[in-house]
C-alpha positions in Angstrom: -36.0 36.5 43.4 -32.8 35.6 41.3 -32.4 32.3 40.5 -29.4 30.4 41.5 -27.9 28.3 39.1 -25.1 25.4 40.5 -23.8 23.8 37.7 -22.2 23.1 34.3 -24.2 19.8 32.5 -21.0 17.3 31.8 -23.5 14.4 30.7 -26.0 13.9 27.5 -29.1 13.8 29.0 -30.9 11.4 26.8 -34.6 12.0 28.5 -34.1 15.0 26.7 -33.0 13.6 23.1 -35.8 11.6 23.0 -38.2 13.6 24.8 -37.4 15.9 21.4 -39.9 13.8 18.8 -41.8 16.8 18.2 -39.1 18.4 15.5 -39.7 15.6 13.5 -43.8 16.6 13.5 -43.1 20.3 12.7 -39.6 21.8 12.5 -40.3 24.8 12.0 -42.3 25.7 15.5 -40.9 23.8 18.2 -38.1 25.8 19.1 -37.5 24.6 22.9 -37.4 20.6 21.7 -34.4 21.7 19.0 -32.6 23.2 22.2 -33.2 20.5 24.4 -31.8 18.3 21.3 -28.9 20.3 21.2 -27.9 21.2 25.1 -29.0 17.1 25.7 -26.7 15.4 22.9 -24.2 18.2 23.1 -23.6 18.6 27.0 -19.7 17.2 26.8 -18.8 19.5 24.2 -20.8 22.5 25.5 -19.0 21.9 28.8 -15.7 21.4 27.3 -16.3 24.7 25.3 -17.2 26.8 28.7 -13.9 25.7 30.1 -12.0 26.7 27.7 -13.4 30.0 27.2 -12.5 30.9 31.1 -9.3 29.8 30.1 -9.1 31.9 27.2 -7.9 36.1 28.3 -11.1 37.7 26.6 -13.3 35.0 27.9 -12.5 35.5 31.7 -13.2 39.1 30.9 -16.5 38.7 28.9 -17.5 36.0 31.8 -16.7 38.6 34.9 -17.9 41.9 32.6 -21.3 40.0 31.1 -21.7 42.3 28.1 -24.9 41.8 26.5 -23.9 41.4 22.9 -27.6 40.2 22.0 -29.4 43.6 22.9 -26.9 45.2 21.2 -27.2 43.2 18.0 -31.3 43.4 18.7 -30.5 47.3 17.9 -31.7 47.8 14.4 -30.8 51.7 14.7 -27.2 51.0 15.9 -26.6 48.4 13.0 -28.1 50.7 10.2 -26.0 53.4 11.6 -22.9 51.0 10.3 -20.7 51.4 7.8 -21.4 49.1 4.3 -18.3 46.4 4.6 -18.7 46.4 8.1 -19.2 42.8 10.7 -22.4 44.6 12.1 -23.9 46.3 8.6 -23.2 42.3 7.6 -25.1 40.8 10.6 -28.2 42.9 10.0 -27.9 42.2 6.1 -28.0 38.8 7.2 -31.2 39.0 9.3 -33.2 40.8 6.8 -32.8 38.7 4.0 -35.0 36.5 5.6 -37.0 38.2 8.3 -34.6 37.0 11.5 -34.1 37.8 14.7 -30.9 38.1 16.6 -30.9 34.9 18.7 -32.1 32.0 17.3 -33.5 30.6 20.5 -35.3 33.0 23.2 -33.9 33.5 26.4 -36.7 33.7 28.6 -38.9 31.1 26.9 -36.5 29.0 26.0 -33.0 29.3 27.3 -34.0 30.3 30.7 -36.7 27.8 31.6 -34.1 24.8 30.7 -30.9 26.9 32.6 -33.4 26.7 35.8 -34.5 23.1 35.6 -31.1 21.9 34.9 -29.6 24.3 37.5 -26.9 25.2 35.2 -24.0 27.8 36.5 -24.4 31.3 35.9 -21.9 31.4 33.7 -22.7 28.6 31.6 -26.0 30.3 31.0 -24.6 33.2 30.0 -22.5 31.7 27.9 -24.9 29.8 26.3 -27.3 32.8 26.2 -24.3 34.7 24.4 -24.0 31.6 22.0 -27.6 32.3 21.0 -26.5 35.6 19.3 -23.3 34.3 18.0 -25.0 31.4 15.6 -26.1 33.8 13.0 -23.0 35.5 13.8 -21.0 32.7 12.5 -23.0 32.7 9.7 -22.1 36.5 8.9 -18.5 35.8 9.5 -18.4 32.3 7.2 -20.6 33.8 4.2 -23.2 30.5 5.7 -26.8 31.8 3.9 -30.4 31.3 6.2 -30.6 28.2 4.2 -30.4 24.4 4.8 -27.0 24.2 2.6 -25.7 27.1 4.2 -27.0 26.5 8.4 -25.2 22.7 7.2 -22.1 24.4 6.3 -22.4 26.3 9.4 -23.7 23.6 11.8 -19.9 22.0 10.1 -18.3 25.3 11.7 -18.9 24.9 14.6 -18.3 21.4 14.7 -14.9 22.7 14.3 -14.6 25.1 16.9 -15.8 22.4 19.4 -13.4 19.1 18.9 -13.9 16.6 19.8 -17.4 16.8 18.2 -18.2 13.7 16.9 -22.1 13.6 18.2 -22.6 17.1 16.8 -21.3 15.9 13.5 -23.7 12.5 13.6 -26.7 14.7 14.7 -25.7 17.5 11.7 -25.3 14.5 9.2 -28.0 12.6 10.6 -31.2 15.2 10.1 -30.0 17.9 7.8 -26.9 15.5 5.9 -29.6 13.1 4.8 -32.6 15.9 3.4 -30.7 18.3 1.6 -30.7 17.9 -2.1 -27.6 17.1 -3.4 -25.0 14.6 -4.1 -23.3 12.8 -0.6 -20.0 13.7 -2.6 -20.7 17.3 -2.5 -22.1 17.4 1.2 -19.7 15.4 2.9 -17.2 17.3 1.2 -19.1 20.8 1.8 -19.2 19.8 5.6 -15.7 18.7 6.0 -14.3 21.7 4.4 -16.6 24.0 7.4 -15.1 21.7 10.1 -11.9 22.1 8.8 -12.3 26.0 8.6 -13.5 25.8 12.2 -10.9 24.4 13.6 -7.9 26.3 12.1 -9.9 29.7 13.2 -9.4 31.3 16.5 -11.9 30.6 20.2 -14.7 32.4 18.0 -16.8 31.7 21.8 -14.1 34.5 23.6 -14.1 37.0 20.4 -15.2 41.0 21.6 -17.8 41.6 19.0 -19.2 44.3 20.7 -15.8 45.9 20.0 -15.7 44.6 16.4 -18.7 45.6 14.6 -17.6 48.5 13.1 -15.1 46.9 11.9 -14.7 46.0 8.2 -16.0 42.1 8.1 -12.6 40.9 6.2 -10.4 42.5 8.8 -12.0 40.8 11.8 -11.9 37.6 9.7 -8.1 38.2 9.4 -7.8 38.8 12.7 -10.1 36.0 13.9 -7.7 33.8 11.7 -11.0 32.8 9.5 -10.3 31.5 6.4 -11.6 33.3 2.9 -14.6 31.4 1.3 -12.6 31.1 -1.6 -9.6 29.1 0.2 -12.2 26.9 2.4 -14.9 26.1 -0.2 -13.4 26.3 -3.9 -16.5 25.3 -5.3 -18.5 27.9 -3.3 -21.3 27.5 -1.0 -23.7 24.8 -1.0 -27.4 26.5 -1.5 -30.6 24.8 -1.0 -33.7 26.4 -2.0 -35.7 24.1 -0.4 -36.9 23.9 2.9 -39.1 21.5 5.2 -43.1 22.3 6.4 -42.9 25.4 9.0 -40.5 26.8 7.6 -40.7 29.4 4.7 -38.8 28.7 1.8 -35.1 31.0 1.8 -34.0 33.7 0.3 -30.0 33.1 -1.0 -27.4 35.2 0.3 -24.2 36.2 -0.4 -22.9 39.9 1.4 -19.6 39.7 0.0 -20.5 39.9 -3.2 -23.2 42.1 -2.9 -21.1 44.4 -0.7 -18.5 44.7 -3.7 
């Protein structure tokens, strides 16, 4: 039987940000705790992001149309039928380099089992099931590499597509701001400069990749109003070759210039 789901989470639910200790034993294989970190600490701006994507006119039609854009990114055939230059041959170029997924979290282990306990509405859950797909998709379309510099710089992205963020910010500044190797000049500058590029872009949440990812990748940053590396970091992107126990150490990738 179906469950029914009731509602969209407008509180942190601290149990659950606390009940999280076990990223702190191994990163790298406790999945559910790092979403029950996030969904917890981030219920607000989650909430506040939902309503504005049934505001937005694409996001009332992805909510009533429920397009599953992460099958159709988990289709290794369709994406290596794409053309080089292309969103999608981009997305998969992402996900090779180091072995990934689409999704970062799993929707029936993960996603699911928290939608149900929390009773969250149906489409909150799809939209955070969507969101699941579209985190190493805002990696693609920001140049953000698999590694801790880069998930910073796009953690700092999305910071900017959400305001007010400012408990996403503490947690992204918090764990990853104060392990990464490199000067606090560089990465507070590195992070402001993603937030910034977040919020001048366009409701990334409401975009219609599935109709986009043929598409060459600068064009639907154009029309997606996102800004060129270049213009939002002028001293590049901030790689980190290092990486905590659990997970393997990252390969460093840059499609644009591999693509030309």
């Amino acid at each position: 039987m179906a469950t029914s789901f009731v509602g969209v989470p407008e509180q942190r639910d601290w149990q659950a940000v606390f009940g999280s200790w076990r990223l702190l034993v191994n990163p790298g294989k406790n999945g559910a705790s790092a979403f029950d970190l996030i969904v917890g600490l981030a219920a607000p701006i989650l909430a506040r992001s939902y309503h504005q994507l049934r505001a937005h006119p694409n996001g009332r039609r992805l909510l009533a149309e429920k397009p599953d854009l992460l099958a159709l990114l988990g289709d290794d055939d369709y994406l290596a039928s794409l053309p080089v230059g292309s969103l999608g041959h981009a997305y998969r170029s992402f996900l090779r380099t180091n072995r990934l997924d689409a999704g970062v979290f799993d929707v029936d282990t993960v996603i699911r089992p928290i939608a149900e306990r929390r009773g969250w509405d149906e489409d909150f859950f799809y939209m955070m099931r969507r969101g699941t797909a579209l985190h190493d998709m805002f990696h693609t379309l920001g140049g953000y590499g698999p590694d801790m510099g880069g998930e910073f710089g796009n953690l700092g992205f999305h910071c900017g597509q959400m305001e007010p963020s400012g408990a996403l910010k503490a947690l992204t500044l918090g764990l990853l701001g104060t392990i990464i190797p490199a000067s606090p000049r560089r990465k507070l500058r590195y992070f402001r400069e993603a937030v910034r590029r977040g919020q001048r872009a366009d409701n990334l949440m409401a975009a219609p990749y599935e109709e986009l990812l043929d598409q060459p990748i600068g064009e639907v940053r154009d029309l997606l109003g996102i800004e060129p590396t270049r213009t939002a970091h002028r001293d590049g992107h901030l790689f980190v070759g290092w990486a905590p126990p659990g997970i393997k150490p990252p390969t460093r990738w840059d499609y644009d210039a591999a693509a030309s």
